[in-house]
C-alpha positions as CSV (number, residue, x, y, z in Angstrom):
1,X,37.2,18.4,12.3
2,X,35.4,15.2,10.2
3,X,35.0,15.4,6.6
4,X,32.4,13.6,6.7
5,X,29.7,13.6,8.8
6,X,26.0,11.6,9.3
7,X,22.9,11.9,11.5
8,X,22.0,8.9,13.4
9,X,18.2,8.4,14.1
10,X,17.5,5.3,16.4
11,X,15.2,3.9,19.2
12,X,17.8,4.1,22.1
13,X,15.1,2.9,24.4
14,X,15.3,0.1,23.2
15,X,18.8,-2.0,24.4
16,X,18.8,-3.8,21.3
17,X,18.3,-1.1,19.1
18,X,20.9,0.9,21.5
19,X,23.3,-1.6,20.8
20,X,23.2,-1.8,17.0
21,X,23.3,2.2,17.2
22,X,26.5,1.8,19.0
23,X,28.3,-0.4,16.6
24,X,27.0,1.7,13.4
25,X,28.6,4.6,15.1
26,X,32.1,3.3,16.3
27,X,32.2,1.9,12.6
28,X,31.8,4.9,10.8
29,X,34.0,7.1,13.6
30,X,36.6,4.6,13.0
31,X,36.1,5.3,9.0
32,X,36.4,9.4,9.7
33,X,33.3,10.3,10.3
34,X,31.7,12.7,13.0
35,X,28.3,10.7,13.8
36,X,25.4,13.2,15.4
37,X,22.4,11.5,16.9
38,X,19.6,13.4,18.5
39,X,20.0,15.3,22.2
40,X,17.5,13.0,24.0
41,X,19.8,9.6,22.3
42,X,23.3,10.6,23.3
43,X,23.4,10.0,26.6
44,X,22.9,6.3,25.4
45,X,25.5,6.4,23.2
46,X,28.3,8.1,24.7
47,X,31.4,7.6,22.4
48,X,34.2,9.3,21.3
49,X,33.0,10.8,17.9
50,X,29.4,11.3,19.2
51,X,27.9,14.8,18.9
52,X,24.5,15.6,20.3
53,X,22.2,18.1,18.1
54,X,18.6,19.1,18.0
55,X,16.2,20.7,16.4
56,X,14.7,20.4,12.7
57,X,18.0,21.2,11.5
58,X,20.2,18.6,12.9
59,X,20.5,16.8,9.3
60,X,22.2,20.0,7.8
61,X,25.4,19.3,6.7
62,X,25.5,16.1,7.1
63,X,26.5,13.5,4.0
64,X,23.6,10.9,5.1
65,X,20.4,10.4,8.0
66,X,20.7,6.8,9.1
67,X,17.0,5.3,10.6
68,X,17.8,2.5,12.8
69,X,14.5,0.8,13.9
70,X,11.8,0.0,12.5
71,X,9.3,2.3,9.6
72,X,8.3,4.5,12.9
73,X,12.2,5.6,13.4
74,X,12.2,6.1,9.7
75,X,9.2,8.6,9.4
76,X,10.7,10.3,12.4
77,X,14.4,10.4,10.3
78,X,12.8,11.7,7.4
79,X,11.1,14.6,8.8
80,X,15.2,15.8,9.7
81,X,16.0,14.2,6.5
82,X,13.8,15.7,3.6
83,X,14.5,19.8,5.0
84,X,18.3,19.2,4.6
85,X,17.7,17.3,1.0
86,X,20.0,14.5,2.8
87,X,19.6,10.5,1.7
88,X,18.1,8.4,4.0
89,X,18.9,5.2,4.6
90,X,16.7,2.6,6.7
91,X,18.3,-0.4,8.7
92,X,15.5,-2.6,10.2
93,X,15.6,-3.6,13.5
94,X,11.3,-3.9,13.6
95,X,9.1,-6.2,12.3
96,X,8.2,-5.7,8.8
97,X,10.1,-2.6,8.4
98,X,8.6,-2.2,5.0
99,X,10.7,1.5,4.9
100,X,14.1,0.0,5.2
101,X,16.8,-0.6,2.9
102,X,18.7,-3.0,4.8
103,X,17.6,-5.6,7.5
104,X,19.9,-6.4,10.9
105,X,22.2,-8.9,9.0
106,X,23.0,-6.4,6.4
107,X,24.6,-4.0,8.8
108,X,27.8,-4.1,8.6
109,X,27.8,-4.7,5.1
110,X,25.6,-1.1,5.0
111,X,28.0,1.0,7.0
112,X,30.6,-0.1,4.6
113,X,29.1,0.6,1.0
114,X,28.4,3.9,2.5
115,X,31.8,4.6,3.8
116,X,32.5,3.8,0.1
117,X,29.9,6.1,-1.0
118,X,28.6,2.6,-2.9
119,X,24.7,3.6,-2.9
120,X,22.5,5.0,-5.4
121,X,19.4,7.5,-4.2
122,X,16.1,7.5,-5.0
123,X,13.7,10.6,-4.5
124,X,10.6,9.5,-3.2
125,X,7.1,11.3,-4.2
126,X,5.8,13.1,-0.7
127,X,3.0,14.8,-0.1
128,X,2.0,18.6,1.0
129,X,-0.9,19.3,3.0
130,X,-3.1,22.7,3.6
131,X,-6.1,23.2,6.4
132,X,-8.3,25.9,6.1
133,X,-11.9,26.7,7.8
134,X,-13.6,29.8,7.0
135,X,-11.1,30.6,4.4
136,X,-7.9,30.9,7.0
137,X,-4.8,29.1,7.2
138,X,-5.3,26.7,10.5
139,X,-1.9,24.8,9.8
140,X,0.2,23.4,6.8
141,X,2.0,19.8,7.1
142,X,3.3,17.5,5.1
143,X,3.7,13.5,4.6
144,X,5.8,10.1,2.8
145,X,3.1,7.7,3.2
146,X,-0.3,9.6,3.7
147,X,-2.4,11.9,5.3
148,X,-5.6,10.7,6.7
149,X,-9.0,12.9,7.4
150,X,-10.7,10.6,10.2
151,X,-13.4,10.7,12.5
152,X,-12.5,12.3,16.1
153,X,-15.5,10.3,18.1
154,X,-16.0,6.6,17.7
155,X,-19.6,6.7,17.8
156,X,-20.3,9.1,15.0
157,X,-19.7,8.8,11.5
158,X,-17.8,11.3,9.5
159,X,-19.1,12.9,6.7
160,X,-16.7,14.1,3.9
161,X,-16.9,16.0,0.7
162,X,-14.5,14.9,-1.8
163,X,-13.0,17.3,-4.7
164,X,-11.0,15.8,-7.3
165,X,-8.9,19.0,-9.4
166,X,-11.5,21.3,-8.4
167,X,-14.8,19.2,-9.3
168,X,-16.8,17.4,-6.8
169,X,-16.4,13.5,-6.8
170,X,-18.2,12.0,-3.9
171,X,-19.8,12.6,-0.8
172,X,-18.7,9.7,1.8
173,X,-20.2,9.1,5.2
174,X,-17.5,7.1,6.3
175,X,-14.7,6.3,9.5
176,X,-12.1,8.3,7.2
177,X,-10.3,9.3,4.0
178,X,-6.7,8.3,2.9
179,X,-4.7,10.0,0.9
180,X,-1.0,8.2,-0.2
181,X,1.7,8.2,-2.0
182,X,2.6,4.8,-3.9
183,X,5.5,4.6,-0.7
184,X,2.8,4.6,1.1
185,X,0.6,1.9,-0.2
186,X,2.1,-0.7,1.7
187,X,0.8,1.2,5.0
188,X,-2.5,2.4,6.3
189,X,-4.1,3.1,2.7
190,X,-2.7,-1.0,2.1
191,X,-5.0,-2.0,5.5
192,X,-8.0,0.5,4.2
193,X,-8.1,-2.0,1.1
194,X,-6.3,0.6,-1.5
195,X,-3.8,-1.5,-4.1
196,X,0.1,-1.9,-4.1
197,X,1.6,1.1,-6.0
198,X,5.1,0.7,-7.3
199,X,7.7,3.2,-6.1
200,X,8.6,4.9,-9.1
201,X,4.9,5.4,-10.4
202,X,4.2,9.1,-10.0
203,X,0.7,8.9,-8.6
204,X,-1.8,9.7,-5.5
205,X,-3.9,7.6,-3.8
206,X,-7.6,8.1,-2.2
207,X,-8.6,5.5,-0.2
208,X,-12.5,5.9,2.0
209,X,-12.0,4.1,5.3
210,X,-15.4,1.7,5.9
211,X,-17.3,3.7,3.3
212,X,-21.4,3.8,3.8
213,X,-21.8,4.4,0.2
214,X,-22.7,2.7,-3.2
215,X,-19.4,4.1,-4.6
216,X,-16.1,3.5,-1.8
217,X,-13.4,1.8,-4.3
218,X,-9.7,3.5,-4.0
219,X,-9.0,5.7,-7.1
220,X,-5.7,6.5,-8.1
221,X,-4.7,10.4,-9.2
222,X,-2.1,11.8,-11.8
223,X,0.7,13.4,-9.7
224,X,-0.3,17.0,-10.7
225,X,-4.1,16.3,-9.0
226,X,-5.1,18.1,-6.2
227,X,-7.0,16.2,-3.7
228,X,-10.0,18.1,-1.0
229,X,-11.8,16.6,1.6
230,X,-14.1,18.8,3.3
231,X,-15.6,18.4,6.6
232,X,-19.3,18.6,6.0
233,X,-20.5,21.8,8.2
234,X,-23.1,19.7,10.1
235,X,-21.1,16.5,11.2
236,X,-18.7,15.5,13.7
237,X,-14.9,17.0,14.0
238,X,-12.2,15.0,12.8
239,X,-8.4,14.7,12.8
240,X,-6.1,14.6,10.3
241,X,-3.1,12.8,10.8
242,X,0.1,12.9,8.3
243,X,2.6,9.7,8.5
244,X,0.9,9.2,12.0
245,X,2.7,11.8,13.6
246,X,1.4,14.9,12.9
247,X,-2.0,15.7,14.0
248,X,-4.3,18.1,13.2
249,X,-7.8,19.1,14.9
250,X,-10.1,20.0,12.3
251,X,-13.6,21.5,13.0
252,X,-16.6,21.1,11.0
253,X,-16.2,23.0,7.7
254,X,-12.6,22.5,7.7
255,X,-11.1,21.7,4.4
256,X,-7.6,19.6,3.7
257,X,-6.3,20.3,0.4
258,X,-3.5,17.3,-0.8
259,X,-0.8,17.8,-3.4
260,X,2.4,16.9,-4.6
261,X,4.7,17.6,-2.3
262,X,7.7,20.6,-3.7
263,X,10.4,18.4,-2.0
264,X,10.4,14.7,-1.9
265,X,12.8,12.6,0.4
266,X,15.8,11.1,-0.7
267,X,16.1,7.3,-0.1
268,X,19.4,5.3,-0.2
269,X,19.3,2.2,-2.5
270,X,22.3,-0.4,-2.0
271,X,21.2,-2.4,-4.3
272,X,18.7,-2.9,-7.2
273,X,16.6,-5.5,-6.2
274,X,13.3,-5.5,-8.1
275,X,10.6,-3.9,-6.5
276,X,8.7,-7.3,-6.7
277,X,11.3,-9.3,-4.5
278,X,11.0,-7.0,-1.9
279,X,6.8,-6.7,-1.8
280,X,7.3,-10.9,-1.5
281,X,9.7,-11.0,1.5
282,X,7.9,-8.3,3.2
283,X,4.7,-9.4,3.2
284,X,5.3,-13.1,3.1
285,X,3.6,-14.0,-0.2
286,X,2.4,-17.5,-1.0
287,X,5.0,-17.6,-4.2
288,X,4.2,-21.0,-4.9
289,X,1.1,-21.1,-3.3
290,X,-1.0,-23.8,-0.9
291,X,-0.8,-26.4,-3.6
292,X,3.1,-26.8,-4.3
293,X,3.3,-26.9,-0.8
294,X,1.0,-29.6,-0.2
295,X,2.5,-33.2,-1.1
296,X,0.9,-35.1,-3.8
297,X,-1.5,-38.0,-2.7
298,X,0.4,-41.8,-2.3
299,X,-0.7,-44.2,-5.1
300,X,-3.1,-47.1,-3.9
């Protein structure tokens, strides 16, 4: 039996992401390790080495959860990742991939600093979630980038009653509420026009999706806050969504209560970069702006 062992989370659908899956696994088989990856994703990956699990507790045990794909794949690996208290580490093969340690080219590189055990972890600030209506329980949830409270019928407007540690702020007749953690400013609370929070800054973020009121900015909590947004009684149902993958009907009168989450998830680091650098690649940021780009005018 391995010594080591790690949980591979990819998008086998996908050939190219079904290739790079393969070649993470025959690399870290080939350094001793027994690689799982999820029941529905073996069949794609049929190798030597190559255990099928399922279930929430497929991470347990395991030394690391690799997320190969693109900030989707990583949501899904962390909810496998954060019960087992196992690093994380995110290899984009997406777009943006805003999660992600490591892009494509970095991939073999990755596999060996962690054969080396050459990473640092970070513990990322998450999020835990109550509904209630009529003073029951309905469902408890959790989230990494946010949970949103949001309209469940396009032609209505959501109304929403918001409670700041206990004490009404603001009533908001509005498409929706966010509520994010600084990882997840650079996702939907980013789009809903809510700022860029660095990673290590202990903090919550409430964001009113297309506001009709006098007061909509973003406001950003102290980590100990506890966020409420109440259905108003009288308007439309609504949804609330954590990370975009867990959904939640909620009736009018409902109430979703928002605090720091008791466990956070453990992201790899491979290297220090500054949090800047990264915000600049990702998003394409006009460093030196439309200016130095432009040439200066020729002398007549």
């Amino acid at each position: 039996m391995a010594d080591r062992e790690a949980l591979l989370v990819t998008h086998t659908g996908r050939q190219r992401s079904t290739s790079h899956a393969r070649t993470v696994a025959a690399d870290l088989i080939k350094a001793g390790f027994l690689v799982r990856v999820m029941a529905e994703e073996a069949g794609e990956l049929d190798l030597p080495g190559v255990v099928p699990v399922q279930g929430r507790h497929a991470a347990e045990g395991t030394e690391i959860v690799f997320a190969l794909g693109g900030d989707g794949t990583f949501l899904r690996a962390a909810e496998l990742a954060r019960p087992a208290k196992v690093p994380l580490l995110g290899i984009n093969l997406g777009k943006v991939g805003f999660l992600a340690e490591a892009e494509i080219a970095d991939l073999d590189s990755a596999v060996r600093d962690v054969v080396a055990r050459n990473y640092t972890v970070d513990e990322r600030f998450t999020l835990d979630v109550l509904m209630e209506c009529d003073g029951q329980v309905t469902a408890r949830s959790w989230a990494l980038n946010e949970v949103s409270v949001e309209k469940s019928a396009r032609e209505r407007m959501l109304e929403v009653m918001v409670d700041v540690d206990g004490r009404p702020l603001s009533r908001y007749g509005c498409d929706g509420v966010v509520v994010a953690t600084p990882t997840g400013s650079t996702a939907y609370a980013f789009s809903a026009g809510g700022p860029v929070v660095w990673p290590d800054v202990q903090a919550m973020l409430l964001v009113p999706i297309s506001a009709h009121a006098l007061f909509s900015r973003p406001l950003i909590t102290a980590p100990e806050s506890t966020i409420s947004i109440t259905v108003a009684p009288y308007t439309t149902s609504a949804l609330a969504s954590c990370d975009g993958r867990r959904v939640f009907n909620l009736t009018p009168g409902a109430v979703v209560t928002v605090r720091q989450g008791d466990v956070p998830v453990r992201v790899v680091r491979l290297k220090r970069d500054p949090f800047t650098d990264r915000l600049v690649a990702k998003f394409g940021l006009p460093v030196d702006g439309w200016r130095l780009r432009s040439k200066p005018p020729t002398a007549g």
